[in-house]
N, C-alpha and C positions, 0 to 999 in steps of 0.2 A: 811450337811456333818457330818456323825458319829464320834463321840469322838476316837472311834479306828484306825480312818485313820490317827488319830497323834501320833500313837504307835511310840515311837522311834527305838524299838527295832525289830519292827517285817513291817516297810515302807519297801516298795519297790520304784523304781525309773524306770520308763519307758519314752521314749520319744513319746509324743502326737503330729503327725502335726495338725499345726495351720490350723483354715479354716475361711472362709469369712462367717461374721454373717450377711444375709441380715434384720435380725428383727432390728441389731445393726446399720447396716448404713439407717436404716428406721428411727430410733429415732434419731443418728443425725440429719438427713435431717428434719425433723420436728421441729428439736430445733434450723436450722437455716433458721426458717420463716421469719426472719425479711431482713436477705442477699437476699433470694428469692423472697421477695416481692421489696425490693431496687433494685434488679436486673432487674426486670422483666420492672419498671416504666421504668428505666434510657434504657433499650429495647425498648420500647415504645417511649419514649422522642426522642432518635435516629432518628426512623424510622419517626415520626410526621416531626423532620427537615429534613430528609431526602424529604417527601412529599413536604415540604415548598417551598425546590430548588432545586425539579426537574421541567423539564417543563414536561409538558400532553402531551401525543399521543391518539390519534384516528383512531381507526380502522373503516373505510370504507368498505361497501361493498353491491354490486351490480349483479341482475342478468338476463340476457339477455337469451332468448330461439331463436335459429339457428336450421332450417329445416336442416336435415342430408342428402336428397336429394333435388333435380331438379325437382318440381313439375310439371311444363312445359313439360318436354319430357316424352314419352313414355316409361315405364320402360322397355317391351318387344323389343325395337328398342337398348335401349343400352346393352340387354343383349347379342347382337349378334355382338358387341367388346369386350366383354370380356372387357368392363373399371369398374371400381373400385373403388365406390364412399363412401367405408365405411370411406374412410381418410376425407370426406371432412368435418365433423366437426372440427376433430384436425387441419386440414389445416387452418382453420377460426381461432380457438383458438392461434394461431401464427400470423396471420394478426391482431386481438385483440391486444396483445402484441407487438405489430412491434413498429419501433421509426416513421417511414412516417405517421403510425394513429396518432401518441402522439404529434407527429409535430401537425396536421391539428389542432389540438384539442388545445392544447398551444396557436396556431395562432388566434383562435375565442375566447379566455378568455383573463382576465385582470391580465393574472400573471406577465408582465414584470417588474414590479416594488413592490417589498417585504418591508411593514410594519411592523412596531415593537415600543414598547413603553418597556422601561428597567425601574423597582425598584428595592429596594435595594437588592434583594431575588432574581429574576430571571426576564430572558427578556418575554415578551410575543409577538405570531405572532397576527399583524390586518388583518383582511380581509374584506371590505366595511363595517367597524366598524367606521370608523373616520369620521367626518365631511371634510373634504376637501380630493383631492386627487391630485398626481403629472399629471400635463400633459406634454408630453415631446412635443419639437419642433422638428419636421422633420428635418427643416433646419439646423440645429444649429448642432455641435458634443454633444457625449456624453462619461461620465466616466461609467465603466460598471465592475460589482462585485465589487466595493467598499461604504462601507458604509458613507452615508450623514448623517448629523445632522441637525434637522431643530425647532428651537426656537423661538415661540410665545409670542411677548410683545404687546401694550395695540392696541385695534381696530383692533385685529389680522395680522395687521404686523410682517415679522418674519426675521430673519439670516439665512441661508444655508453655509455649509461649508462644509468636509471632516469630518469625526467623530472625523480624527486623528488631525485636529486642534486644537491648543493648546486658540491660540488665537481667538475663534468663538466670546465670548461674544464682542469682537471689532471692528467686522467686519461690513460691510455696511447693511443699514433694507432696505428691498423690501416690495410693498404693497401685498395685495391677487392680485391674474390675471396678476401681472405685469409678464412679462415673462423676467428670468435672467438667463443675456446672461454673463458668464464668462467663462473663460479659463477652459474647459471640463464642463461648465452648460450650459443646455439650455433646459428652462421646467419651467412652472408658477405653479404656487397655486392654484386650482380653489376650493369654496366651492361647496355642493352639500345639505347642509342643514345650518340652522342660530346654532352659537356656537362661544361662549365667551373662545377663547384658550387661552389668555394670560397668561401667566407662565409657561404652556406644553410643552413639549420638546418630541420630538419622531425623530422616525430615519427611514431609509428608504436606499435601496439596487436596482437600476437597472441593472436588470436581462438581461445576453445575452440570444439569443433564443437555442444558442447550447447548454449552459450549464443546462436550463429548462426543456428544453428534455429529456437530459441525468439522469436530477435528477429527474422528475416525471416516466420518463420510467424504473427506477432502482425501483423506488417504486412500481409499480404495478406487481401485480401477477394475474395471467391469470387462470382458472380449471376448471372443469366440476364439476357441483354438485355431482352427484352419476350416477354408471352404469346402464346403458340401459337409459338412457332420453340424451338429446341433450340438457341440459341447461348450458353457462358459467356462472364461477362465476367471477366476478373482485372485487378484494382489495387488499386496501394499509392503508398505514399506515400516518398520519400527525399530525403535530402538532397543524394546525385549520382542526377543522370537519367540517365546512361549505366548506371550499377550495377545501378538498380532497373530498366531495359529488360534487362539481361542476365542478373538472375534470372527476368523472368516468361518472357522467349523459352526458357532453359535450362529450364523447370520443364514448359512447354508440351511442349515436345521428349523429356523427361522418361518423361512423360505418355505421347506417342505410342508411343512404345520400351515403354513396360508393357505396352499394348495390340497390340503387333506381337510381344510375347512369347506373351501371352495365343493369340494366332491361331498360333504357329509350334509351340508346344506338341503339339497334335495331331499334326500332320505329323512332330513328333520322336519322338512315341512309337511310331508308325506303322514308319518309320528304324528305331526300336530293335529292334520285337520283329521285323521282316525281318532284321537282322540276325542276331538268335536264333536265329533257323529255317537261317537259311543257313549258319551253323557246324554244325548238326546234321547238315545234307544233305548237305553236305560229305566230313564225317565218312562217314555212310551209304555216299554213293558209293564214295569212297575203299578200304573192307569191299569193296561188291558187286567195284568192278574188279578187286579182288583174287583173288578168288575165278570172276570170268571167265576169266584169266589165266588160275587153275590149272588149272580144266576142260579148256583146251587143250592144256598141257602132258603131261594127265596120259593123254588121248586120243589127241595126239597130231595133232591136225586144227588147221586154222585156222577154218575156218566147217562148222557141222554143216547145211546147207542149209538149204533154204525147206522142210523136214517139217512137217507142223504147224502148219504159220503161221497157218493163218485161226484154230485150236484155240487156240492161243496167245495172237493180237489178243485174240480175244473172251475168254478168260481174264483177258488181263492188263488188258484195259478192266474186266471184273465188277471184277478183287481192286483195283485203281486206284479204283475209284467205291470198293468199301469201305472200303481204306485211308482215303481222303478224310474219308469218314462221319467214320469214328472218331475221326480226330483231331480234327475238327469236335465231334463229341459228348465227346472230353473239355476242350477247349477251351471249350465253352459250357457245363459243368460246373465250369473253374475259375471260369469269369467268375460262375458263382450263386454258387461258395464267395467270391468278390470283392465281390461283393452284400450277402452276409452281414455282411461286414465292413468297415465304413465305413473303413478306414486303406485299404485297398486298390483304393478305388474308382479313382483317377487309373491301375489299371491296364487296367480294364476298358477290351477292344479288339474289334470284330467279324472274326471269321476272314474272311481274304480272300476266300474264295471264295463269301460271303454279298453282297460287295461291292454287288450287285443292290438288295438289301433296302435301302432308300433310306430305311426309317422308320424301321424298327432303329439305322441306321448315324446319322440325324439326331439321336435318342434319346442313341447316346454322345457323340456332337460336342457335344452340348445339354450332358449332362452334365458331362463336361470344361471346357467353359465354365465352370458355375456352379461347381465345384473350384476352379478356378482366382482367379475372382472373389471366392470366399469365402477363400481363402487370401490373397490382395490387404489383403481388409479387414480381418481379425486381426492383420495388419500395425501396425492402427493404432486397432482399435475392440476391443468386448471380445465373448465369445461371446455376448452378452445383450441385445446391441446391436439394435434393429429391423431393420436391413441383415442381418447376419449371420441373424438368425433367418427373414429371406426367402428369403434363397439356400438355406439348411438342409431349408425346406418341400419349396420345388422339388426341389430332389434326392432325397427322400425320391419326393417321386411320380413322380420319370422310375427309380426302380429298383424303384419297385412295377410299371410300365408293363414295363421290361426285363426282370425275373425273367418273368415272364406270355408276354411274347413268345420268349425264350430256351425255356423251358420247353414250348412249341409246337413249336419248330424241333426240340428233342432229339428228339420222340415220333415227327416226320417221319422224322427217319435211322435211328431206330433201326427201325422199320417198314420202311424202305428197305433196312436191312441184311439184313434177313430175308429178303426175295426176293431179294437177293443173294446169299446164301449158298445158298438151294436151287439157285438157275442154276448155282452154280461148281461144286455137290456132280453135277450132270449133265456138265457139262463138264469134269471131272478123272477120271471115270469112261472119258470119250470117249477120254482123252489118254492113258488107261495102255496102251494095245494101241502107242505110241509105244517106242523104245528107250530105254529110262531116260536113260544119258547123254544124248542130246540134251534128253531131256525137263525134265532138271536143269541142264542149260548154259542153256535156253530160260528156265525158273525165274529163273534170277539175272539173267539178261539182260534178261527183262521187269522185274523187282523194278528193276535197274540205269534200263533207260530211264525206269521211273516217275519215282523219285527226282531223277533229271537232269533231267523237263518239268520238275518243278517247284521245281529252284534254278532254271531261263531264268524263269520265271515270277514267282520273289520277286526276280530282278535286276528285271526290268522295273518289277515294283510300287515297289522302292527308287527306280530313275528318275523315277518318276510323280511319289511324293512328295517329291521332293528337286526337281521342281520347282515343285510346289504352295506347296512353302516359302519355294520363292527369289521365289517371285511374288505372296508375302502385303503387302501395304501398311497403316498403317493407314488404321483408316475416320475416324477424325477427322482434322478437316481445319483449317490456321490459320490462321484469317479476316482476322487484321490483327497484325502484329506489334507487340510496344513500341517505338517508337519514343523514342531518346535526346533525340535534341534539342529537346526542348519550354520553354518557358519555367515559369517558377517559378509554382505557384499561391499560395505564402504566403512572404513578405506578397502579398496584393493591392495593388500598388502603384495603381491608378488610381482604386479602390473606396475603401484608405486614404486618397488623399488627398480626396476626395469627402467621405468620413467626418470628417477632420481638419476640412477647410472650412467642414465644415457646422457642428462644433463649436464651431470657433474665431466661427463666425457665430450661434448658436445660445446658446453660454451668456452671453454679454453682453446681446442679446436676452432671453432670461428671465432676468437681472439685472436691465435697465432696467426692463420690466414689472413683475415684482414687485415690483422696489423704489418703484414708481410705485403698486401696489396698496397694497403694505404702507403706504405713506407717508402719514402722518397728519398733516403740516403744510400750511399755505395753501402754494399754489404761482402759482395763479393768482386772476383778480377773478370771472371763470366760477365756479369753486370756492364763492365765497364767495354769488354768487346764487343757489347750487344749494342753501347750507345754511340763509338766511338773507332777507327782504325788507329788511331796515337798508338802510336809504340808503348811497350810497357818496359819501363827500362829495368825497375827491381821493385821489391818489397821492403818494408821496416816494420819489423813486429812492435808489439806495444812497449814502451820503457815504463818500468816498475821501479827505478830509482827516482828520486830528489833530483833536481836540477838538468841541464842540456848537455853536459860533456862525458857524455856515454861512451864515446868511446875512448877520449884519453883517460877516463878514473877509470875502468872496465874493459880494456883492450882486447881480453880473451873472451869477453862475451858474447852470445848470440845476435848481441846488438852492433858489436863491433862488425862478425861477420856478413851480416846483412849488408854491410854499407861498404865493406871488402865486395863482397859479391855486385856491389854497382860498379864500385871503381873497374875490377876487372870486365864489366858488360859493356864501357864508357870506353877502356880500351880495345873490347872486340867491337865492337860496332864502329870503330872508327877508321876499321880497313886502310891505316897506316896515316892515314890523314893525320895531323893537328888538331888536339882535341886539351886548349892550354882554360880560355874562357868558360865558365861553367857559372850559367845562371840559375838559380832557383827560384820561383815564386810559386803562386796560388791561387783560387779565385777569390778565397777570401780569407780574413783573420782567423785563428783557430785550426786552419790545416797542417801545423810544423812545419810552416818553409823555415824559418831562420832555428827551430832544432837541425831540420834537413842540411841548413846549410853548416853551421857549423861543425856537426859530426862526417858531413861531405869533407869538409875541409880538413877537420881532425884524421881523417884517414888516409889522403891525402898525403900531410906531416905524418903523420907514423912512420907512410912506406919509405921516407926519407926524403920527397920531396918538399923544394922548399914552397911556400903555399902563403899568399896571401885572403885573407878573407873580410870584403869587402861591405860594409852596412850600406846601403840605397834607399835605404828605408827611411828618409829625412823627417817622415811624420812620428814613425812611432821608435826612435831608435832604441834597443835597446840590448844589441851583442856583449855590446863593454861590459855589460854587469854580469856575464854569467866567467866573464874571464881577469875579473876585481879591478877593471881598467877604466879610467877617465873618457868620458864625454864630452870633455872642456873643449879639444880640438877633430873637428874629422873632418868628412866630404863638405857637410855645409861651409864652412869655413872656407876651405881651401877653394872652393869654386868661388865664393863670395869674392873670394882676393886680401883675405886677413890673414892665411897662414901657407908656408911654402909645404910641399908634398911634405918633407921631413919632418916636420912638425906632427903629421898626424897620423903614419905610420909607427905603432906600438907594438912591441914586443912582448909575446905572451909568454908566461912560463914553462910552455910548452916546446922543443925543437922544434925548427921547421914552420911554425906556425906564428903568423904575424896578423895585425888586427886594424884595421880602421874602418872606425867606428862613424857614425853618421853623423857626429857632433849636433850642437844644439839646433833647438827647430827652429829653422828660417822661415819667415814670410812668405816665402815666393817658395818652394820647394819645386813647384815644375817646372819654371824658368830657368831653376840653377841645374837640373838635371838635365835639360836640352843644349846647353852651352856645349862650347867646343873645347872646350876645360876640360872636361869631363871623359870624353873620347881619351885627348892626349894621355890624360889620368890612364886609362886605364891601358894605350898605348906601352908607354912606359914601364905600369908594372905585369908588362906580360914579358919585357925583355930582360924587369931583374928578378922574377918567379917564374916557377915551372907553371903553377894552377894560380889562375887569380880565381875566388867564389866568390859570386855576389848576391846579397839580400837584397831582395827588391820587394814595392808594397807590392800587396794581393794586386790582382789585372779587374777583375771584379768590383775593386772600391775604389779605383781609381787609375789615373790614363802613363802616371810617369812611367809606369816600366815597358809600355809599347815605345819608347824613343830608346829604350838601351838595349832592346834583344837584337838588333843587330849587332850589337858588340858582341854578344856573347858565341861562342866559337858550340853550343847547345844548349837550349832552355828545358827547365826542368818542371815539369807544371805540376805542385805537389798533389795530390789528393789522400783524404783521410777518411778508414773507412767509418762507417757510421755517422760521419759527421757530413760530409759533400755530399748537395746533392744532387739528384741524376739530372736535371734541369741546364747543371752548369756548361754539364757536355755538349748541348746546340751552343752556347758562349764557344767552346773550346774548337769544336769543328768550324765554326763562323770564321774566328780569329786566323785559321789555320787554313781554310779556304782561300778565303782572300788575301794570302800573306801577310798577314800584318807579323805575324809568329814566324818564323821559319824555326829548320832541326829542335822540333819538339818532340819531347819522351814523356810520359808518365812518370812521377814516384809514387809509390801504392804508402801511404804511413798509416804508422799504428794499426795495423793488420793483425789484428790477434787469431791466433792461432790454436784450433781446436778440433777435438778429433771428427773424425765423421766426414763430411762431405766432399771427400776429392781434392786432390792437391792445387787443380786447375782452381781453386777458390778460395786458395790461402789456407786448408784447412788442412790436416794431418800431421801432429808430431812427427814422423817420419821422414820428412820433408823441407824442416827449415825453412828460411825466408827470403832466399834469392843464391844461393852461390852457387853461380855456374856462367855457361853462357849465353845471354836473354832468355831463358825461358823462368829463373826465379823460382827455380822446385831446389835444388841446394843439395848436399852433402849430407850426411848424418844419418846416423840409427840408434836408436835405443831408447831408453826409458821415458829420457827426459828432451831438451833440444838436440844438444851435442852426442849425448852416447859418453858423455869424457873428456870429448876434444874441448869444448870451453868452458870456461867460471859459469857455476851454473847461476840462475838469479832467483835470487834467496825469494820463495813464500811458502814456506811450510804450512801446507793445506791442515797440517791437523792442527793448526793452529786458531784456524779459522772454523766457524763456527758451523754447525750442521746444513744450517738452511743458506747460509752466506753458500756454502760449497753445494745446495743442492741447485738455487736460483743461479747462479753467476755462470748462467750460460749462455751466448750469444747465438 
């Protein structure tokens, strides 16, 4: 800053907005690394207890590959209904999720009964972690969702009660395996390995089945991996990762076993109605042999020879084929009355002997399928359900397709029968010129052999499917099972602590900032040139002594020199001129004008000049006491017209340095300070003093001190950092605009000084607190302020306590 920007005569005054110095809230932020690092641990610390007593979850998961179609049928055969089988994966991935699976699947596992062991921190879930486990008694009742307590004393004898028992430790000891039977118990101890439990205490929950269901089936989540494959995924989430792998593995397996039903079904019904048929042949036979027998007996022969035999074959081949017919045509006569009747469709079966007919026979496989499917889904959906009304459709059009083709095949045999029957009617004609007996031995005999091809024939078909059956698998296939052992995903310990870190580093950070935006006091001398062209005439660092006369009890101190370093700025700025009057004020209470002025004045007196220092301040006076001297007589006084100058001119015990004081508070204070008294007053003593100083009130709280700064030969307008704030500065430039102020300087007070941000902003040990010529960067190097050169001021930081020295930073 050039010496001529402190021209009194030729300063301008413009108003500067303030702006946000990021370089500035960078060196704060830096200088409170010790907040940030305290911050950051006690983030951490948090988040560490926070881990402590949380419980663990487990994420699960598993994944199962389901064929999209019906390998089994013909694709070309379903294309000609127009059915629709791109849903049937999604339709699967619903059955997956259904509660009737999660039942089956609950029912084959050991979750009725929920383990847990509580410390002081949090409970934990067991799962075939413990040496013993509950076995409940069938017979017996049971309490259900409420928690047991069960405590182990010496030879592992234990107590059972209610958790909510108050009184357990009194209650009756049970052995292991004994089974205790009380009022809602009934369930022994059994171990399952050797373990010494005495003192253990754990707890234990039997689970209803409905409420099981309810809770693992809300847990799992059913999806396909990604588009175009046909893979589901299943996961859930628990608090033991063995448990939750051993439902999704059991639920998968589940799964499979429905679908290995689904496919053995056919083949069982197949079984059944062989069966059927083979009781009746049986039977049949059992008649004809009977009746071979007697023919013998009653003839008297063992065999009636080869007569007849070709007459015979070819007989017994015709009435063979028609037998065959017929029971085919009544057979495919039930199956239309079956048709008819949707209850009976799962009966509809193709006679064996059609087995060829490979559309037909696909048609009821088809069928049975969707029966079965649809009977699956009413398990667990409702008939109104979009799945159920799919399968409904289908079926409806493979028994429109079946009646069509059944009804074809009748009109074949029945036409068939007819030319049958004319052949046998020639060939029984041929056979009577035969001996009766034989003719009628030959009769039962053929009817006999019929009968007997064809029980060999439903054996074999029984064989067939009995191994079709045993060689069904399913077609889903498990791609990856659940694995137990995985670690916990919640908490996210490494993410938490990431999160915590950043936190603990993050809100301290947007504390300093804001509180650096919000912050509406001077902090720095930057600050003040951004709001303001006022001259800055010097700095005054903070005083860390008792009382205002810093610089007479402390002469050689930093305090002293700072206000040396004004007086000499007070002579260069004054370019030879007259510079005797020297005003101090403020904008308001609290900023040290009247410390400013009296160590202004104190420094003054030092250099040997003789200095009077002047109280203005008629409201709040109060100089005389910091220098043990009377307020009986001052300015109020002598303006009033009660005491002559001599009177109120005091002698301090200082050289040099003389005092008058505001004396007592008058009524009228601004009317005595506007008189013409006053002027002369201070006429006067500019011609028997070198320096006259005057205290004057703040400009801010009141109007007196704009009628005396024309007296003053330059006005001092104090500012204090931390405490003034930026606001005052359109007051200062206003004032200074329109003249009401003329030859105005700045005093920057209580500027504390601290390492870091650049000397331009009062900051650097290195630097001092004004000596020189207006720029107020100063003398000195070393450790401390002076390096040597002054009395240093006493605070021995290791005195002071760790956190005092790590917080007490501005």
């Amino acid at each position: 800053m050039a010496a001529d920007e402190f021209d009194f005569l030729e300063q301008g005054s413009s108003k500067k907005g303030p702006s946000i110095d990021p370089k500035l809230i960078f060196f704060k932020i830096i200088r409170q690394w010790p907040t940030l690092v305290i911050s950051v641990v006690i983030a951490l610390v948090g988040v560490y207890i926070f881990h402590r007593y949380t419980v663990e979850r487990y994420r699960l998961r598993a994944t199962l590959m389901i064929p999209d179609s019906n390998t089994s049928i013909d694709a070309g055969l379903l294309d000609q209904f127009s059915f629709d089988f791109n849903a049937n994966f999604l339709n699967e991935l619903e059955v997956l999720r259904s509660e009737a699976l999660s039942r089956e699947a609950i029912q084959s596992l050991d979750f009725y009964i929920d383990y847990t062991t509580k410390g002081r921190i949090k409970t934990i879930q067991e799962y075939r972690s413990l040496p013993f486990e509950i076995k409940l008694a069938p017979e017996l009742e049971h309490i259900y969702e409420q928690e047991f307590k069960i405590s182990f004393t010496e030879n592992n004898q234990f107590r059972v009660t209610l958790a909510k028992n108050e009184n357990h430790d009194e209650t009756e000891i049970f052995e292991p395996y004994e089974i205790v039977d009380k009022e809602g118990f009934g369930f022994s101890v059994v171990f399952n390995r050797t373990a010494n439990l005495e003192g253990d205490t754990y707890y234990f929950v039997l689970k209803d089945e409905e409420a099981l269901v309810n809770e693992w089936n809300k847990k799992l989540s059913v999806t396909f991996l990604r588009e175009f494959t046909s893979i589901a995924v299943l996961e859930l989430s628990s608090e033991n990762a063995k448990k939750g792998a051993n439902f999704l593995n059991t639920l998968m397996t589940v799964y499979q076993s429905r679908e290995l039903e689904r496919k053995n079904l056919s083949a069982e019904k197949t079984i059944e109605y062989i069966d059927r048929e083979m009781a009746a042949l049986e039977d049949t036979l059992s008649i004809y042999a009977s009746q071979l027998d007697q023919k013998k007996v009653d003839n008297n022969v063992i065999d009636f020879g080869v007569i007849g035999n070709t007459l015979t074959t070819e007989i017994s081949k015709a009435e063979g084929e028609k037998i065959a017919n017929d029971r085919d045509i009544r057979l495919l006569n039930e199956k239309l009355d079956f048709l008819a009747d949707t209850s009976k469709l799962d009966q509809v079966l193709l006679p064996l002997t059609f087995e060829t007919n490979t559309e037909l026979q696909a048609l009821i496989d088809r069928l049975q399928v969707l029966l079965a499917e649809r009977k699956g889904l009413l398990e667990s959906l409702a008939e109104f359900n979009e799945q159920v009304v799919s399968r409904t459709r289908e079926i409806n059009q493979i028994t429109v397709a079946l009646r069509g083709s059944i009804e074809s095949i009748i009109r074949d045999l029945e036409a068939r029968n007819r030319i049958l029957e004319s052949k046998l009617g020639g060939l029984r004609e041929d056979f009577k010129k035969y001996p009766v007996a034989e003719r009628q031995f030959s009769d039962i005999q053929r009817i006999y052999d019929l009968y007997y091809n064809m029980l060999l024939y439903f054996r074999q078909k029984k064989a067939e499917a009995g191994i079709v059956k045993a060689s069904n698998e399913a077609s889903t296939q498990v791609v990856d099972k659940a694995n137990g052992n995985v670690g916990p995903f919640y908490p996210n310990r490494p993410v938490n602590y990431t999160i915590g870190a950043g936190l603990g580093l993050l809100i301290p950070l947007l504390f300093i900032v804001v509180r650096e935006v919000l912050n509406d006091k001077i902090a720095f001398r930057k600050q003040i040139a951004e709001l303001t062209d006022i001259p800055i005439l010097g700095m005054i660092g903070h005083n860390k002594q008792p009382g205002n006369l810093a610089v007479l009890e402390r002469p050689k101190s930093v305090m002293s020199e700072s206000f040396r370093a004004i007086r000499s700025n007070v002579d260069y700025l004054s370019k030879g001129e007259t510079v005797q009057t020297i005003l101090i004020t403020s904008n308001a209470s609290g900023e040290g004008k009247s410390f400013c002025s009296i160590n202004f004045a104190s420094i003054l007196a030092v250099s040997g000049k003789k200095t009077v220092l002047v109280g203005l301040d008629l409201r709040k006076p109060k100089l005389f006491g910091d220098f043990g001297l009377s307020n009986d007589s001052g300015i109020s006084n002598y303006l009033a017209g009660f005491v002559e100058k001599s009177d109120i001119v005091q002698k301090t015990s200082y050289e040099n340095l003389d005092l008058i004081s505001a004396g007592p508070v008058p009524p009228n204070p601004a009317e005595l300070i506007i008189s013409d008294k006053l002027k002369n007053l201070i006429a006067e003593l500019k011609e028997e003093y070198d320096y006259v100083v005057i205290d004057t009130p703040p400009l801010g709280v009141v109007s007196d001190t704009f009628n005396i700064t024309d007296m003053a030969d330059i006005n001092l307008l104090v500012v204090r950092q931390n405490y003034t704030v930026k606001q005052v500065f359109e007051f200062f430039n206003d004032i200074t605009n329109k003249g009401l102020v003329k030859n105005v300087s700045l005093l920057l007070n209580d500027f504390k000084v601290s390492h870091g941000y650049g000397y331009g902003y009062g900051y650097g040990y290195g630097y001092g607190y004004g000596y020189g010529y207006g720029y107020g960067y100063g003398y000195g190097y070393g450790g401390k302020y002076g390096g040597g050169y002054y009395e240093e001021e006493q605070e021995d930081d290791k005195n002071r306590g760790l956190l005092k020295r790590l917080f007490n930073r501005k």
